[in-house]
Each structure stands twice: as C-alpha cells, then as structure tokens.
N, C-alpha and C positions, 0 to 999 in steps of 0.2 A: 604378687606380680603374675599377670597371664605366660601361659608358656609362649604364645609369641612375644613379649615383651622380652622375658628370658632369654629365646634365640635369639634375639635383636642385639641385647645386650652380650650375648656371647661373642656375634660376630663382630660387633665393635672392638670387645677385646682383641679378638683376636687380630681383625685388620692394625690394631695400634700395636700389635705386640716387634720387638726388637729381632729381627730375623739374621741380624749380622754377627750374632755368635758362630763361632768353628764348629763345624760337623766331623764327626772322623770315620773312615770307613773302618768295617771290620766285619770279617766275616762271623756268618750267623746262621741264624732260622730266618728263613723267608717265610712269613706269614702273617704280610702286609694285609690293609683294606682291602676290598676288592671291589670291582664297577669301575667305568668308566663315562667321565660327563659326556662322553662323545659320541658314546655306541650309538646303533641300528637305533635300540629301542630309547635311550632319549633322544634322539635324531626326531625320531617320528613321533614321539609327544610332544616335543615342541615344536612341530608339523602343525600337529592337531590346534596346540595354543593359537599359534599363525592365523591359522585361515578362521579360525572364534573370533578375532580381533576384534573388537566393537570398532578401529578405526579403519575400514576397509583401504584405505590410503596405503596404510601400513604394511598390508598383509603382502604384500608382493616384496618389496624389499626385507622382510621378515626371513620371509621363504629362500631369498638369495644367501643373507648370511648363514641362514643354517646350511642348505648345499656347500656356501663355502666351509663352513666345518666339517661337514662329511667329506669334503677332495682334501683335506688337512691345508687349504690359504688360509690360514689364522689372519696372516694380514689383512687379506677382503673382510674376512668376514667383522674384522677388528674394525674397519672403515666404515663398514656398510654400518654395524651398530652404532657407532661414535655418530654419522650423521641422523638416524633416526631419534637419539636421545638430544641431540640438539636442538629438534622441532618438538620431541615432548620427552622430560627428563625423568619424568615419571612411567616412562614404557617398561614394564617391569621384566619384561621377556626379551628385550634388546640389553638391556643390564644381564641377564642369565646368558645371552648366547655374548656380550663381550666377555663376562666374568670365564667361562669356558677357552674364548680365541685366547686370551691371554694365561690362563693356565698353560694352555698346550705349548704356549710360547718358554713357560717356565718364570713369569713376571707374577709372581705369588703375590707381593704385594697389593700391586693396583687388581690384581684378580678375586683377592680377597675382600678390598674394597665393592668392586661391583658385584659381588657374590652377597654382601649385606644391604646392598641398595636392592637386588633382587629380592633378596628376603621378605622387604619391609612393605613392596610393593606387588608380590603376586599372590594370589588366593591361595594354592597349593604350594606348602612350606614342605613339603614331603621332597622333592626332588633335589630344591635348593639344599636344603637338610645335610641330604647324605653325599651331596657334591662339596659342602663345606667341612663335611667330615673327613671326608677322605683327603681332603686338603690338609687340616688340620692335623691330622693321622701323620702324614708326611712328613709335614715341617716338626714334627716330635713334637707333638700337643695333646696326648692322648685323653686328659681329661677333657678340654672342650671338643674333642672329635667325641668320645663318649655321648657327651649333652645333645650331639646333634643326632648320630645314630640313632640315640635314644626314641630322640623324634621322629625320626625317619620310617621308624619300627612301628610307632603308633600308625601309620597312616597306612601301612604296609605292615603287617604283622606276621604273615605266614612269607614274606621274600626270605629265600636264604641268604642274597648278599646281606641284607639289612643285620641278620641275626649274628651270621660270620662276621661283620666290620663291628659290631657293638661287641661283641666277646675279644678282639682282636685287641679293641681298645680299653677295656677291662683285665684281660692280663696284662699290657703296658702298665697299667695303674696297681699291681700286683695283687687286686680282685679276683684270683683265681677261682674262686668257689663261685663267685656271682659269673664269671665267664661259664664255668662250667655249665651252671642248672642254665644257661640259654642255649648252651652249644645240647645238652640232652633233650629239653625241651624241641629242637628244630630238629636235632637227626633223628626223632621218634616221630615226627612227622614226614622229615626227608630224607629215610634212614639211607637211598642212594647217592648222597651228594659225598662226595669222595673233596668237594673243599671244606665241608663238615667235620669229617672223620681228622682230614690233614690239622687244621686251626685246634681239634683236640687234642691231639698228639701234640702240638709246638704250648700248650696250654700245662700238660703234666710235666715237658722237660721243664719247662719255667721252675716247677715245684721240686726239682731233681729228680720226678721217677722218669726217669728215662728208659728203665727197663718197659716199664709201662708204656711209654709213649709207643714205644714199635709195633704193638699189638694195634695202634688206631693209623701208623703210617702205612702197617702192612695192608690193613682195610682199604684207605685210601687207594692204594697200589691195584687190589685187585680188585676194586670198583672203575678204577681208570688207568690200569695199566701204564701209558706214559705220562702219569701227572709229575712231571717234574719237579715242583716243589717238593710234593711228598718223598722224592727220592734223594733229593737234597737234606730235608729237617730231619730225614730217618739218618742220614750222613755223619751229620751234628751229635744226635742221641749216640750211636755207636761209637764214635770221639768221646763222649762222656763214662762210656763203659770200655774205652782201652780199644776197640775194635777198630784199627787203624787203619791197616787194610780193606777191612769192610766199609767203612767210609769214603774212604777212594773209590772201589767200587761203586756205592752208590751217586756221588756227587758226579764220573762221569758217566756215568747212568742219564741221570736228572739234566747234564749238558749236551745230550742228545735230542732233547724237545724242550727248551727254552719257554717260557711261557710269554718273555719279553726283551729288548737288548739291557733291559738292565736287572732281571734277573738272570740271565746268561754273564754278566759283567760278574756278578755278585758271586757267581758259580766259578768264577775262572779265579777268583780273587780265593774264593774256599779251596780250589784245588791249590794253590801252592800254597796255602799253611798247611795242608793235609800231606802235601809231599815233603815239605818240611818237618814235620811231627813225623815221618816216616827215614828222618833222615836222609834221603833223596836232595841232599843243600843245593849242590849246583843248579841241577831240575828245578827247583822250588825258587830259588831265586830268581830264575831265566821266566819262572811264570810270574814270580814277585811284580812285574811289570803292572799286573792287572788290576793295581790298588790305585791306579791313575785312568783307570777306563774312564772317559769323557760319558757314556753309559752310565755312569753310579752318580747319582743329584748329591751324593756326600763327597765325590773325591775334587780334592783341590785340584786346581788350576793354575799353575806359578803363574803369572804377572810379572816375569823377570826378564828384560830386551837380553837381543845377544846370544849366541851359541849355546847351546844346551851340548855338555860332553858326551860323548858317545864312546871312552876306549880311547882317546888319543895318549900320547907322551903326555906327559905331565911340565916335566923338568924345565924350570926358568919358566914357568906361566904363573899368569896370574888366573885365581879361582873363586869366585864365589860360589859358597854352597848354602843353601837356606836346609834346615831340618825340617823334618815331617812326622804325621802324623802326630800323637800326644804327646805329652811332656814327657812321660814314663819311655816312649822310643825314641826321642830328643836325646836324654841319656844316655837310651843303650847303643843307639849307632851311633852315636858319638865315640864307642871304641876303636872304630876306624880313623880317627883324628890324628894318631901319631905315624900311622900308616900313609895316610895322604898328603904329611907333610914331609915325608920322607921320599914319597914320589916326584913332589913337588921341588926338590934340593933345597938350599940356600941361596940360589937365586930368585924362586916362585915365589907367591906370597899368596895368602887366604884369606876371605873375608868370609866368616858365618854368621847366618841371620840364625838365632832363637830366640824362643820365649824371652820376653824383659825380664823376667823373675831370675833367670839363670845366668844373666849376663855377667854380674861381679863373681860370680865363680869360678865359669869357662874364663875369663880373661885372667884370673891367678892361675888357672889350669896350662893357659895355653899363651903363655905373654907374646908369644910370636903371630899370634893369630888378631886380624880386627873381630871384633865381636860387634854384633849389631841386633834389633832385635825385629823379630818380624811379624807380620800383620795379616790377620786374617779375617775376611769379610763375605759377606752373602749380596749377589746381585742379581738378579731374575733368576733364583731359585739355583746359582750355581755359588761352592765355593770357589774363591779366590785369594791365593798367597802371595805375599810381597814384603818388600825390603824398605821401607817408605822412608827410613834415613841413610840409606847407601848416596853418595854423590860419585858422578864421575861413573857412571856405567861403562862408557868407553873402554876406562882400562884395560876390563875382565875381558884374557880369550877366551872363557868358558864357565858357563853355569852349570849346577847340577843340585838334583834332590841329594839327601845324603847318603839315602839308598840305592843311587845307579851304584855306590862304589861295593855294594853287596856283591856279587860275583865274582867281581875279581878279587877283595880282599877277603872273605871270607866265606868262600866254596867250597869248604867243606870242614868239618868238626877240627881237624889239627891246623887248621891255619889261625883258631883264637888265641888271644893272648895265653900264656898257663899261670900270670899272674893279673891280676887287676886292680889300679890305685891311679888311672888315668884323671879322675878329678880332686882338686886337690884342696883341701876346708880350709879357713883360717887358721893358721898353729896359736894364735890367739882365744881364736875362741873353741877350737880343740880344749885349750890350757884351762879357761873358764868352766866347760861343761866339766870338765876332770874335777875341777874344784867340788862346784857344786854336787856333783855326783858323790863325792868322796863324804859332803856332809851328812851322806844318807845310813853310814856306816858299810863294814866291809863288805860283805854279801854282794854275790857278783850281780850287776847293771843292764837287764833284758830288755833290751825295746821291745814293744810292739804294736804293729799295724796290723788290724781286722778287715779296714772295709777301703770300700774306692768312692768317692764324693760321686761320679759314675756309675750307677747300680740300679739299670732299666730292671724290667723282668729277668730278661735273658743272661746279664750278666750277674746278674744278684742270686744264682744260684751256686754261680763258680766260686761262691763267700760264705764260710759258716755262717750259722746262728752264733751271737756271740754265747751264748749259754753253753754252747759246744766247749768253750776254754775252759769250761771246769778244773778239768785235770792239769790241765797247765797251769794255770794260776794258782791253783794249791802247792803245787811245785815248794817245800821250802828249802830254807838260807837263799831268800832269790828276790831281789828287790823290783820290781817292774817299773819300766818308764813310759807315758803315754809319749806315741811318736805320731799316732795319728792324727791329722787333719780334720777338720771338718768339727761338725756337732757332735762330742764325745760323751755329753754329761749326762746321758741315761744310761752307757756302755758300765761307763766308772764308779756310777751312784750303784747300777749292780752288782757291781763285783764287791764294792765296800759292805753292802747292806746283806745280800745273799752268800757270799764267801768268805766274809772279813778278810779281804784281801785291799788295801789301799795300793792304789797303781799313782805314782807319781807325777806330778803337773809341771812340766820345767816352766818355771817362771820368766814373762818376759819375751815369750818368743810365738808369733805368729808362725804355725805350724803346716800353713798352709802357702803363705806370701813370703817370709825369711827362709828359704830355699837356699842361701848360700850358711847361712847359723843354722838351718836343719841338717846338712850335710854336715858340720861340724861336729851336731850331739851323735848323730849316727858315727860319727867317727868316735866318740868319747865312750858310749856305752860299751861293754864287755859282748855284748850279742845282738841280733836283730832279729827277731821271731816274727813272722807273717804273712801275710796273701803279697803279690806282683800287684804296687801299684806306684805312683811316681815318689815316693820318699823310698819304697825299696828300693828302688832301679838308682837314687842315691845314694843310699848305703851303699850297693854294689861297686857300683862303680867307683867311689871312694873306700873301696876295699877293707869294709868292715864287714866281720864277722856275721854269717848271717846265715838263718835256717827258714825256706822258703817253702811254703804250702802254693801246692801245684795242683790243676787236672791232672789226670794221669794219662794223656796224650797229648799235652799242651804243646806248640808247635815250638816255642821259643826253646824247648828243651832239645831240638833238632834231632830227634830220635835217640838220643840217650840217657842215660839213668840221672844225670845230673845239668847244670846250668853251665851251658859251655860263656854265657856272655861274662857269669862272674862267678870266676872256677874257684873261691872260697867257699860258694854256697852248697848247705845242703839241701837236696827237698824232699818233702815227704808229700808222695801225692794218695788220696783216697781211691779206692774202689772205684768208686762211682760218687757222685753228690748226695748219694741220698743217705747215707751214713757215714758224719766224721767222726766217731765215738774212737770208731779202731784208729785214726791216725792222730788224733788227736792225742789217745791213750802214750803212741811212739813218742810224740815228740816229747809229752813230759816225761815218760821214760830215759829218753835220750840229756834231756835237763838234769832228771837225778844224778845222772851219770856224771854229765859235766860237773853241776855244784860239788858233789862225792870226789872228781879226781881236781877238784883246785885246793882242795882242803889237805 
C-alpha cells in the first residue's frame, strides 16, 4: 500500500472511530502536540494555495474564508467553505479551511471527516498530516496521530513542532526509546528550543526517572525563562520525589504565564491536588472547583435541568446528586452519603445517578436512596453527564456534583469517618467466597491488584513492573487471590512459571463487570494488597483489610502518613518510581509478620 493510501486509510478510521466514550480530567504533565491549524503561518500557506487556484472563480471567496479563520468567525468561514464545495466538492482546500472552522468550533467529528476529504484531494499531504495529528493527539489516539506526524516529518524534516508532536505521540504509545533518539536527534540540531528540552523531561518522568527529568526541565526554564509548561511538568517530577512544596512553587510559577485557557485550567486543577497532598484540605477543596473548568475539552458538563446547590439547608429537600469523575472516585466520595442524608433528615429524599455496574450495591448500601445510573457522552468535542432514566425533574430543589459536598463535609482530615464499612456486599455471597476460599486450606487469603485497565504513559509509571512482586509473592503460608481485572494471564503464567507461585482464579466471576460479587470477595479474603485503582476503592470502602501502595505525595493521602478516606488501610509509598525493590521488600516484610503473628 502507498503511504497516501495509508493516510487515507488512517483517516477514515479515525473519522469512524466512537468518540462518545468518558474522558476524565486529572491533573498531569502537559506535554501535549503542539501547532496550530490556524496560526499566521498556515493562515498564509493557504493564502498562497488561494490565489494558485487553477479556478480563478474561486480564489476570492477562498481568500474570505481564510480571513474568516484569522478574525476566529468559524461560522463565515464554515459557510463560505460549505458553499464553495457545493459548486465543486472536490475543492480540496475548502475541505482543509472547513476541516479547520469546525475544529475551532470543537465538532471533531465532521472535522475529522473533512480533514480526510482534504487529504485525498490536495497535493501537499504535509500540512493535512500534522493537522490530523494533532487532532488525533487529542482525542487520545496516539497511534494514529503517530502515523500522521510520522508523515508530516517526511515532508518537513528539520520542523521542531513535527519532531516534538511525533515523540509526544511515541511516549503516549510507551516508545520511550524511539521518542527519545528523535527528541536527541532534533535538540542536536535545535539544541535552543526550550519545547525540545521540556517534551524530554515529561519523556523520562514516563520511565520514572524523574530525578532525571529536572535536569532537561531546568534547561527548558533557562532557555525560556517563563515557559510555563516546563514549570508545571518539573511540578509533577518533584511530586514524584516527595517535594511538595517545591511543586506548589513551581505550578504557581507556571500559572503566571499560561500558554493557553486550558493549560491554565489544567494548572489550577494541579494546584488543588498539590494543596491537597500538602494537607491544606479546606484550600484545596475551595480550588477542587477547577476539575469542572469549561477550559478542559475532558471535564464534564452535567446536562442536569434545575438548581444546581450552592450551601443551602438541606432539611425536608429533595436532592439529586449524580457522581463524578471515575468509578474508583464514585466510591470514594460516595463516603459523604451517610453525611448528606443526615442533612437531608427524614423528611428530604435522594436520588444518585452512578455507574450501572454499582447500582445493585449502592441500593443494598443505601435502601433509602433511588439509585439510578448515569450517562456519559462526547458532542462537538465536549463531555456531557446526565441521568437519562430520572423522570419527574420537577421534584428536585437541587442538584449537585458529589463533590460540591467536599468542603463542607470534609474540610479537613478529622472530619473523616475513623471507621469505614459504608458499602455493604451481599452476606450471601460474603458466605460463598468464605466457602470457596476455605477450600484452598488454612493459610491466610491475600488479594491482589497490580495494575489500572487505565495506564497511558503517564500514569503507567505510578504502577510497578509486576516482576517487582517477587518478594511478595514468595511470602510463605500465604495463599494469593487474583482480584485484578482486566487481561491477567501473562501476570499469572509469571508468577507460576518464574516463582512457582500459583495465584488463585475465583471461578465464576467477571472481575471487571460483577462489581457488586467483587466487592463481596474483597470482603471474604483475609487482606487486600495493591496500587488505588476501582476494585481497591472497593475493598475500602467495604472495609476490608487492606495494604495500599501509594506515591509518596499522592494527594488522596491529604498530607498524612496514612489513608484518611479508608482508615483501615495501610500504605507503603516508595522513594520515588524509580525503585520499588526497597518497598516492595516492607511490605513482604510486613506479610511475614502478619502470617508469623496468626499462627
């Protein structure tokens, strides 16, 4: 197949691909694509195309709709294209300036479409290329934004965006080494580009050396002084190494020169986890706000009629509350639930939208509460949350996320529960997993979870290697149970073949989707060993036994030594990511001790 046939075929996928999956915001590394289909200088390449036009006809209204994309009238300029491809639908350069007005508009979709009808139709695939990539890039596609950079790079070989967005998209795909030798190849060529240096640095935190990365953020820094990215992703790294404070520091650093309103969004969203992680709760809540910036293309949008609460009485109202964010924080603010029905008295009444997965749970949890499940959708490039089987909206004098009720119920570390068993498993099938566990012989019953089905570059280094268990898993009188989700069976086949260690398969139960019988085995095992990811956050909150591998500034810990959401847990957080050896060594330590004092 030709390489244009290839891009052709790329961008068909991608125009068909399903864009209505949930996005979740969370703070991070900013070290996005970079370009823009709009700047100066495509403005004035596709000047140039204009006025080439073989159809002289054309070239004038050409010429309008790109001005209109320079004054930002997407809409003009969205007309002015629409009728030009009416009279010839193969204008391939009125498809690139629609594909554009409606990007800007945030209608990914049909932009995406006319972004492949450009492709197929203009001589210079170079521009289209890296406009489709950068799109691509966005909507979390990193492999096909790869395929196109790729292209982009040939036609353009010494551009540093081209070099920066293809390596961008190669760590996303955890190609660290292939990102590298392009990101060294381009800074030996443009060893002053300070967006070089930064994409290197957010390239080695990927791989855990974060100590490393500051060396290429600090470059960054004193090649361009207020490059705010850089003073944010060096924020990040120092978060990984405990430097809590110095993180704060640097993030409002980095909010003093914004590069954009939605890396400033992204910034404001990282400074309250960082105040949070600094224990600062009330502060950090009061900034918690900025996970809903209409700024961030990932943060939801409720779709819910009717009063949104702001702090009023509660008492004799009626409430619907939908959750937020992932399933794993569905959970955990869900410990606010006994709290807000208590504000609410015995006259108010509650309706919560969550996840369908968790509804036969929460509704044994909470028999007082309607439980309902709720819906989340992508529409011109924005999410949108909703309650699609609530009837009778009227009722309700107030909606609310479930974290408005963050500040006032829990503002600070002694206002958490000091016990936790708010959801509540079947005693049935509690009774079943005790059975079957019982047939494994005596030796005490350790769950564990390693990994998060969620595990971009970025968050995939907050996860051992599973070979790091060694010592755990050698651990003996200690039976293991797989509690993880997802595709386990190279995890398992290792541990059997390399450690003779057989980790247990509970029969029967979709570990991913049975959410209400996973919470039950988590309540039957003797322990729960593992990383924060949504079957922890159900042990937790079903108040089983549990020992939690942290960051060691991770914000959920609100600046102290232990898990204030589910005060049975212990954690053990490392150094840094770049060596689990030493905690991993504690926690089998900590195991011996346990099997030794039940005996």
């Amino acid at each position: 197949m030709s390489r244009k046939k290839a891009l052709e075929s790329s961008a068909s996928a991608l125009a068909q691909v399903d864009i209505g999956a949930a996005a979740v915001p969370h703070p991070g590394l900013i070290a996005n694509a970079v370009g823009d289909s709009a700047s100066t200088e495509a403005l004035e390449r596709l000047n140039r195309q204009a006025q080439e036009t073989k159809k002289a006809e054309y070239a004038k209204p050409l010429a309008r709709a790109i001005q209109a994309v320079k004054l930002g009238d997407y809409a003009t300029a969205d007309k002015t294209a629409l009728k030009l491809l009416e009279k010839d639908e193969r204008l391939g350069l009125a498809w690139h300036i629609l594909a554009i007005a409606r990007e800007k508009t945030g209608d990914f979709a049909s932009s995406l479409r006319a972004y492949e009808a450009a492709l197929k139709l203009l001589p210079d695939h170079g521009p289209v290329a890296g406009d489709l990539g950068r799109l691509a890039f966005r909507m979390n596609m990193p492999e096909i934004a790869a395929q196109f950079f790729a292209h982009y790079r040939l036609a353009r070989p010494d551009d540093v965006e081209g070099a920066n967005n293809l390596a961008c998209a190669l760590r996303e795909l955890n190609r660290e080494s292939e990102a590298i030798e392009v990101l060294k190849a381009a800074i030996g060529a443009n060893p002053t580009s300070a967006l070089l240096w930064n994409t290197l640095g957010t390239v080695l935190c990927n791989v855990a050396d974060s100590a490393g990365s500051l060396v290429f953020f600090d470059e960054a820094l004193r090649l361009e002084p207020e490059f705010a990215k850089a003073y944010h992703n060096r924020a990040f790294a120092k978060l990984d190494l405990g430097d809590v404070h110095g993180a704060l520091e640097d993030c409002e650093s980095a909010m003093r020169h914004p590069g954009s309103a939605e890396d400033l969004a992204m910034m404001r969203f990282a400074r309250a986890t960082i105040l949070l992680a600094l224990g600062r709760v009330a502060e950090g809540w009061e900034a918690y706000e900025a996970r809903f910036s209409p700024d961030m293309s990932e943060a939801p949008r409720f779709h819910i009629p009717g009063a949104r609460w702001s702090g009023q009485d509660l008492r004799g109202k009626t409430l619907m509350i939908s959750a937020e964010q992932g399933l794993g924080d569905e959970v955990m603010f869900a410990n606010m639930l006994p709290d807000i029905l208590e504000r609410l008295g015995p006259d108010g009444a509650l309706t919560l939208a969550v996840q369908r997965r968790l509804i036969p749970l929460f509704q044994r949890s909470f028999p007082g509460i309607e439980v309902t499940p709720h819906r989340t959708v992508s529409f011109e490039g924005r999410i949108f949350r909703t309650a699609p089987e609530v009837e009778n909206w009227d009722r309700f004098d107030y909606w609310a996320a479930i974290g408005d009720f963050l500040p006032s119920l829990r503002g600070s570390v002694e206002t958490f529960p000091k016990t936790t068993n708010y959801l509540k498993p079947d005693p049935a099938r509690v009774a079943h997993w005790k059975a079957e566990l019982e047939k494994l012989g005596p030796a005490p019953k350790v769950g564990l979870l390693w990994k998060s089905l969620k595990l971009n570059a970025e968050r995939g280094r907050q996860f051992s290697p599973f070979e790091a268990w060694r010592a755990v898993l050698r651990t003996p009188g200690v039976t293991f149970v797989n509690l993880q989700y997802g595709d386990c069976e190279e995890e398992i086949a290792f541990a059997k073949a390399k450690l003779g260690v057989d980790i247990w398969q509970p029969p029967g139960i979709d570990l991913k989707e049975d959410l209400d019988d996973v919470t039950a085995l988590c309540a039957a095992v003797d322990l729960v060993i593992g990383f924060s990811n949504a079957t922890a956050n159900l042990a937790g909150a079903a108040g089983a036994p549990m020992w939690l591998m942290t960051a060691p500034a991770v914000w959920t810990k609100l600046g102290t030594d232990h898990y204030p959401w589910y005060p049975q847990t212990r954690v053990f957080s490392p150094a840094d990511f770049s060596d689990w050896e030493p905690v991993m060594t504690r926690v089998a330590q900590a195991l011996s001790d346990k099997v030794a004092g039940a005996k």
